[in-house]
C-alpha positions, 0 to 999 in steps of 0.5 A: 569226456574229461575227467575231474583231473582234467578241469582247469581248476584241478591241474592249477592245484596239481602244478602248485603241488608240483611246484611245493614238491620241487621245492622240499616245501620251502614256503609251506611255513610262509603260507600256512602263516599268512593263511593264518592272517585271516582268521584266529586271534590275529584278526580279533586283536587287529579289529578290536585295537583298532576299535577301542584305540585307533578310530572307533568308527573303523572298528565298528565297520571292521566287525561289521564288514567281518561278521557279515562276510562270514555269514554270507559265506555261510549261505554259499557254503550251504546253498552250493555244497562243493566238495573239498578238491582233494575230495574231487580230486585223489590226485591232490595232497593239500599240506597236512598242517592246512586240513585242520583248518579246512573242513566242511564244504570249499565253496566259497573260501572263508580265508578270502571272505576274511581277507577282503572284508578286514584287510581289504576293507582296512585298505579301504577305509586308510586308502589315502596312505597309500603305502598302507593301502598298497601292503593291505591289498598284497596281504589280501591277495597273498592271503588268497593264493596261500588258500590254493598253494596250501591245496585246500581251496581252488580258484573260484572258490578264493575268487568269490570268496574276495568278491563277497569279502570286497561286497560286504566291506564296500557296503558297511563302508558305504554305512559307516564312512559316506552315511554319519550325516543321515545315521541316527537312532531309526537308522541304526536300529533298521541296519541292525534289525536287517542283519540279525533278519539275515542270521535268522534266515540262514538258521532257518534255511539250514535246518529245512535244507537237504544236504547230499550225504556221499560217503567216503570209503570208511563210511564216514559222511564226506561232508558232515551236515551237522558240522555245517549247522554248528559253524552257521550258529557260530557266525550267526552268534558272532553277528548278533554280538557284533549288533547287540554290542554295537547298539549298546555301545552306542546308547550306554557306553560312547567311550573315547579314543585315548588321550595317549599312546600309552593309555591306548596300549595299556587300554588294549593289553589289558582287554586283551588279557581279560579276553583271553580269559573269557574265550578260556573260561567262559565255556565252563559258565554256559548251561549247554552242552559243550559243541552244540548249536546253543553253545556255539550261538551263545559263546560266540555273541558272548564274546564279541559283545564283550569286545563292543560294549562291556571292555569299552564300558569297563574301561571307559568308566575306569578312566572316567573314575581316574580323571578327577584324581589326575586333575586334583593332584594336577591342581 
């Protein structure tokens, strides 16, 4: 009978390492780069320029598709409880720079997840610049294979995780972009009603969950369940600070697209300063314990309510306040 070292997923990952091996690591840096694309800050400015400057429409589905995706591959993770290859595997080194960001269960990849939902999904919804939709699509696939170079995902889990990515943006986008005509107050509010419903559900289901609890030869759990209930309050309060801003947004606030580049740029430089500030400052305001599953969930949708309802309220009434000064000294 084979052993792990001889499943097909397994020897992938081991000529990769050969291949990093041979090379001295010549393309670690490039692909710790582009695995990076996918998650971080990188992606926060992406969504939220594109939402406060570009096409407040595309943002809106971007964060929609992002926060999603997240959460359903938060069920996966939790429902299927795969083990890391390295874990599976003694025989893989992943790249030490790539463990930081490689914890908790593989399967599915967050990374791909990511990569589908916000690149794929920008390609998408910009599909007919097909130089931009082209650059969008390679940037997806190059983000997966830099999961499985980096030896710290194997290829199914990089394969389902773009499957539930491309799933989740194809349905916001369906929403989005095919539905504004049938959209209206109910409709949004029920869309809104059934995404926080599936961040409930999976709060619930990992706190009745029984996890397997393998030790390694420190006697250190391989997989720490407690880590896995504070990343699912994380996503789930990113989710419910997407909707609440959203819905807010849409009934208090409705700014609108800059009347130029400059105010666009300015508009985003300065959220962004102010954003920075609140990831920096915030945990120091919020009465729970630092790391715990309440701070996670309250940090979490505190931040991604400012980006969709209280920057574009901040802003929108600054502009609003400026506009009269402009037209008198015009007149």
């Amino acid at each position: 009978k084979p052993g792990i070292e001889d499943s097909v997923d397994i020897n992938y990952l081991l000529w990769l390492q050969s291949l990093r091996e041979a090379s001295g690591g010549a393309l670690d840096g490039f692909f710790l780069f582009v695995s990076d694309l996918a998650h971080g800050p990188i992606l926060v400015m992406l969504m939220a320029g594109v939402y406060w400057c570009v096409c407040k429409e595309a943002g809106e589905f971007l964060f929609f598709s992002s926060a999603l995706g997240s959460v359903c591959g938060q069920y996966f993770k939790n429902l299927c409880c795969v083990y890391r290859p390295w874990i599976r595997s003694a025989a893989v080194q992943p790249v030490a720079e790539a463990l930081k960001g490689a914890t908790g269960y593989s399967f599915p990849s967050v990374h791909a997840i990511s990569a589908a939902s916000q690149f794929g999904g920008l390609a998408l919804w910009y599909r007919a610049k097909k130089l931009l939709f082209w650059l969008l699509l390679v940037l997806v696939l190059l983000v997966a294979f830099s999961r499985n170079y980096l030896g710290v995902h194997t290829p199914q889990d990089v394969v389902v995780g773009l499957a539930i990515g491309a799933a989740c943006a194809w349905c916001c986008y369906r929403y989005f972009k095919r539905l504004p005509p049938f959209r209206g107050k109910m409709n949004d509010l029920l869309a809104a009603g059934l995404c926080a419903a599936a961040g409930v559900l999976l709060i619930i289901f990992v706190n009745v969950k029984n996890y397997p609890l393998d030790y390694n030869a420190a006697g250190k759990l391989v997989v720490d369940p407690a880590k896995m209930r504070l990343d699912v309050y994380k996503y789930t309060g990113a989710l419910w600070g997407v909707l609440a801003g959203w819905l807010a947004e849409r009934r208090l606030v409705r700014f609108r697209m800059p009347g130029s580049p400059i105010a666009g740029a300015a508009r985003f430089a300065a959220g962004m300063a102010l954003y920075f500030a609140i990831a920096r400052y915030l945990p120091l305001c919020l009465p729970f314990a630092p790391k715990t599953p309440l701070w996670n969930l309250a940090y979490h949708f505190l931040i991604n309510f400012y980006l969709l309802a209280v920057w574009p309220a901040l802003f929108a009434q600054a502009e609003r306040s400026l506009a009269p000064n402009a037209e008198s000294r015009a007149k």
